[in-house]
Each structure stands twice: as structure tokens, then as C-alpha cells.
Residue, then its C-alpha position, 0 to 999 in steps of 0.5 A: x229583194x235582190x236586184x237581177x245582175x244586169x249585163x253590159x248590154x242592158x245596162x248599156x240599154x237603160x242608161x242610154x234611154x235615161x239619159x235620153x229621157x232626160x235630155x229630152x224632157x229638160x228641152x222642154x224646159x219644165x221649170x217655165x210654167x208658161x213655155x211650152x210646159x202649161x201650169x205644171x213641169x209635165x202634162x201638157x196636153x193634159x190641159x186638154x183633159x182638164x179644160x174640156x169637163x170644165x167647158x161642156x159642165x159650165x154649158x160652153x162646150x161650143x168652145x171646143x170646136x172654136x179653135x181661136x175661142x178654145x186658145x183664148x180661154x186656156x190663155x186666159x185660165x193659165x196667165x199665157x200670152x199665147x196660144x198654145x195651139x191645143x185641141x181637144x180631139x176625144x170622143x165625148x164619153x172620153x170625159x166621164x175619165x176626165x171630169x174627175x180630175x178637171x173638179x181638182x186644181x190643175x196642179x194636184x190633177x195632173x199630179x194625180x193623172x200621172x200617178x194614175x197612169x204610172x200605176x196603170x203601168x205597173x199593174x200591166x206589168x205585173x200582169x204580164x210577170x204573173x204577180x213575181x214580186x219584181x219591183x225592179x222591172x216595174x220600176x224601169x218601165x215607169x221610168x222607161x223613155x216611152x212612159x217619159x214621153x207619156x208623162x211630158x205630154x200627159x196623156x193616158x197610155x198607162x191607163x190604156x196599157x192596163x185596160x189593152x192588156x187585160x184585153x189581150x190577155x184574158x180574151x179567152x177566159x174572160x171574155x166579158x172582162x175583156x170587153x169592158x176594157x176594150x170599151x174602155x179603149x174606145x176612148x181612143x177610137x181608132x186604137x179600139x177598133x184595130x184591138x177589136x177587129x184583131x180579136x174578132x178574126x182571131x176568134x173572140x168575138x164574144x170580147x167584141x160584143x161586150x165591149x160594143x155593148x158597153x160602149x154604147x152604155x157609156x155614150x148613152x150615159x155621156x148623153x144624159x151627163x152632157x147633152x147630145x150637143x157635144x156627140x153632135x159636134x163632135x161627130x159634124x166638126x172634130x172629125x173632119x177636122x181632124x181627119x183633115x189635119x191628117x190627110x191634108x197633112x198639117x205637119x206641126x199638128x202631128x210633129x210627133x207621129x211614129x207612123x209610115x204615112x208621116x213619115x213618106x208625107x214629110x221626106x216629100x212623096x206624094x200622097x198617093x205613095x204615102x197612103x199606098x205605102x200606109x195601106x200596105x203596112x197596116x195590111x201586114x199589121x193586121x196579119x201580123x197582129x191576128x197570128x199573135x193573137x192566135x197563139x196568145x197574148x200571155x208572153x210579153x213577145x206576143x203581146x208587143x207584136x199585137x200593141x204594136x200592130x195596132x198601134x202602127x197600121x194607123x196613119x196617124x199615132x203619136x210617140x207617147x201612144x207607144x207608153x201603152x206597149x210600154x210594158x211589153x217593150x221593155x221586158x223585150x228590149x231587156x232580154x225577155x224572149x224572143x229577144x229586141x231587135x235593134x231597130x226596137x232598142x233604137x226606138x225604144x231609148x229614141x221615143x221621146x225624142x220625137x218633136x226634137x227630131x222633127x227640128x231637125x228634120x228627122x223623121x226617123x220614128x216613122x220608120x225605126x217604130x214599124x221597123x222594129x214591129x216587123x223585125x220582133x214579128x219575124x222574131x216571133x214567128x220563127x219555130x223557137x219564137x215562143x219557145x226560147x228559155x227566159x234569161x235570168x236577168x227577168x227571173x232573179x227577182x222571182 
């Protein structure tokens, strides 16, 4: 297959988010096993997603919710001396995703885990082209500083990319097949809801009523493989803990946020501002998000806008959650129409530089990643929004 001729702004583009990715992931110093890295060079937050299965089907699922237990058993499964400061914050059907993996040794999971997700992105990617046999956009956007960060702090935004993408995609034609992914992106509740409330006042509130159902199948199912204890302390216990974490504003819990509440918290304003400023934004998503969906998510234009809107009107979103826009933003950023903004080429090379920022006292994300959804809304919007020719560089392949 020939490889697209690239122009010197794109290339440009990738080789700086390379290099990027690359520094950002050698600071994290991946070769120490028991640094910040835990049992692998990558995943570290997927310890979370391999202990806790662990945990709840050994009958110690109370220890999720002791902090100073929980830190000691991860202490004690992977030979550190300190605690890593991790907390399991998932709703508990969420382990029918992970208990697969937690039955493995912890390095070959997390490798599998990767490798899950990086396919994820490559199926939505290849959903979004329409099945041209591109294998070089699949391969920048698994490679993409999003997707990196993804892969350091192992989490699932590829998995969710492909299941938001589905969504967003088929909600017209297959409305059931919609649901059961938007069901699957109630593993992330608050990301579901901001998916589900868009397509409802876009007008498909058949993909609500599904996904609602099988949601509820899946906690039903969650119940009778892991008890109502853990829905109950999970319900009394992780929630207002961390909604606490976010609204009493425990900085280092949250170092990697993207989002405007972190953002105006951490420059000094007042919380009363920073909610305003948050509240104000999140109603912009929102109709930001609903006129894309009206008019289809098929082109990856569209489809950024309303990730992105879903993923920017919360008050707390990390810096990979944006691997699950992954796709979308890089098809963007490489030309597809209507054309990346530069407060998205900034965010989208800056993405796993989050926690290194905030060193600094940077942060930077929590504007450039709101900048760059309004900057692609009003992109999009304009009269040739959808209408611009598609650049030659996407179709080569083709």
C-alpha cells in the first residue's frame, strides 16, 4: 500500500507529538518497576483494574474503600515500599471488564489490556474511514500522544472509543446496537450520561432506553457474581469520596484534569468562579454537542465536537480520557475537514504532558483542551463546515 505524501505541517505535527510522547513517557522513568511505573514500563493505574477483582472475589472487597488498607495490599502484591496513593473509583459492574484480566499474572494483563485498547483504537478508526484499507492512519493514531498517555496510565479509552463511536455513529440506524454500547460506557458513569442526554435531546432516545436497560442487566449480573456490598460501598463511600476529592479540591488527586473547573481552582479563583466558569462551559457543551449530533456523527469533524463536549462539560476529566477522541483528533489535526485549529494541534501533541506541567505549575490543558472544542465547534458550524473536500493526504491510501 503506498504511504500518503505528508506536507510539512503535518509532518511537522507528528514529529513533534512523537517526540513529545517520548519524552513524556521516559520521565516517568518506565524501566524502574517500583517508581512511579508499578509491575510493568506502562499501565499504572491499571493495577487498580487488576487488584480490585482480585479483592471483591477473595471476599475482601471492604478494602477498597480503606485507603491505608488498599495501599498496603498493593505494597505488599508488588514488593514497593510506598504507597502509591491509588484508588479504585469504578462502579462495580465495571469489574465484569476487568476480572478477566486480574485472573492473569500482572505483566502479561496489562500487556493483553494494552493491546485491547489499542485495537479498540484502530477498530474506531477504521469505522470512522469506512473500511479504506488505511493502515497508516491506524498506525499514527495508536501512536498518537493521547493513546500514549492512555498506555502509561492504563486505562481504557480505547475500548471506550470504540463503544462512543458506535454509539454516536449508529444511533440512527441501529439504535439497539447503540444502546449496548452506551451501556458499556456506563463504566464511566458520568462520560454515559453526557453521551446519553445528548442523544436524547438530539432525538434518539430509543439508544437511551436500551442502554438504560442493559445497564441495569449488568449491575443485576454484577450483584449476583459479587455481592450488593460492593454497590453499597460504592454508593455510601467511593462517591462522596470522590466527589469530595473534586470539589474540595485535592490538587494532587487530580493533577491530570483537562478540564475549566481545574484549571480556574488551581490559578487561585475562588470556587464559587471556578463552578460558575465550569457551569457556564459545560452548558455550551452540551449545545455544542446536540447540533453535531443533529446533523450526524458519520464525519470525524462531527464526532470530535461531541466527544469532546462530553468529555469537556465535566468538572473533573483526565488527560488520557481524551484517548477516547483519539481517532477523531487525529484525523482532525492531520488535515481531515473542517481543519484543527491550533489550540487542538497544541493539545493534541501537549496530551501526555499533563502531570509534567502541573510541576510546574501549568495548567495549561484546562484551557487549550476546552479552547480547542470551541474553536473546532465554530469551525464546524460555519456554512462550509461539513462541506469542505476531504485533503488527499487522508485519501491516498484509499
Amino acid at each position: 500500500m503506498p504511504m500518503p505524501t505528508f506536507q510539512r505541517r503535518e509532518l511537522a505535527i507528528l514529529a513533534c507529538g512523537g517526540a513529545v510522547s517520548a519524552l513524556s513517557w521516559l520521565a516517568m522513568i518506565p524501566w524502574n518497576f517500583h517508581g512511579w511505573m508499578i509491575g510493568a514500563p506502562l499501565g499504572r493505574d491499571f493495577v487498580n483494574f487488576w487488584m480490585a477483582p482480585r479483592l471483591v472475589m477473595a471476599g475482601l472487597g471492604a478494602v477498597l474503600v480503606d485507603l491505608p488498607a488498599y495501599g498496603e495490599a498493593i505494597k505488599a502484591t508488588f514488593g514497593i515500599t510506598r504507597d502509591p496513593g491509588l484508588l479504585f473509583v469504578y462502579p462495580p459492574h465495571a469489574l465484569l471488564l476487568f476480572a478477566p484480566f486480574a485472573a492473569l499474572p500482572f505483566l502479561p494483563a496489562v500487556l493483553l489490556w494494552t493491546a485491547a485498547n489499542l485495537a479498540g483504537l484502530a477498530l474506531a478508526t477504521r469505522l470512522l474511514l469506512r473500511g479504506a484499507p488505511a493502515a497508516w492512519p491506524i498506525l499514527v493514531i495508536c501512536l498518537s500522544p493521547p493513546a500514549v498517555a492512555m498506555m502509561m496510565y492504563g486505562h481504557f479509552g480505547g475500548l471506550l472509543a470504540l463503544a462512543t463511536t458506535v454509539a454516536l455513529v449508529e444511533a440512527g440506524r441501529r439504535p439497539v446496537l447503540a444502546g449496548l454500547c452506551v451501556a458499556l460506557l456506563s463504566m464511566k458513569p458520568q462520560f454515559a450520561c453526557a453521551i446519553g442526554l445528548m442523544l436524547v435531546l438530539a432525538g434518539h432516545w430509543r439508544c437511551l432506553a436500551v442502554g438504560a436497560a442493559a445497564t441495569l442487566a449488568l449491575a443485576a449480573l454484577s450483584v449476583g457474581l459479587f455481592g450488593i456490598e460492593v454497590w453499597q460501598r460504592f454508593v455510601t463511600i467511593t462517591m462522596p469520596m470522590q466527589s469530595a476529592i473534586v470539589a474540595d479540591f485535592h490538587a494532587k488527586m487530580i493533577e491530570t484534569a483537562v478540564t475549566v473547573y481545574f484549571a480556574a481552582r488551581y490559578s487561585g479563583l475562588p470556587a464559587s468562579l471556578a463552578w460558575a466558569l465550569q457551569g457556564a462551559v459545560s452548558a455550551a457543551c452540551l449545545a455544542f454537542g446536540v447540533a453535531a449530533l443533529r446533523r450526524g456523527a458519520q464525519e470525524p469533524g462531527v464526532l470530535l465536537v461531541v466527544i469532546l463536549s462530553a468529555l469537556v462539560m465535566q468538572p473533573y476529566v483526565s488527560h488520557y480520557d481524551l484517548a477516547i477522541a483519539a481517532p477523531a483528533l487525529a484525523l482532525v489535526v492531520l488535515g481531515r475537514a473542517p481543519g484543527a485549529a491550533p489550540a487542538t494541534v497544541a493539545a493534541w501533541i501537549l496530551t501526555p504532558m499533563a502531570r509534567i506541567l502541573i510541576v510546574f505549575d501549568l495548567p495549561v490543558l484546562g484551557v487549550l483542551v476546552p479552547g480547542a472544542l470551541f474553536a473546532q465547534a465554530l469551525r464546524l458550524f460555519r456554512p462550509e463546515g461539513l462541506a469542505a473536500p476531504r485533503p488527499a493526504a487522508l485519501d491516498a491510501a484509499a
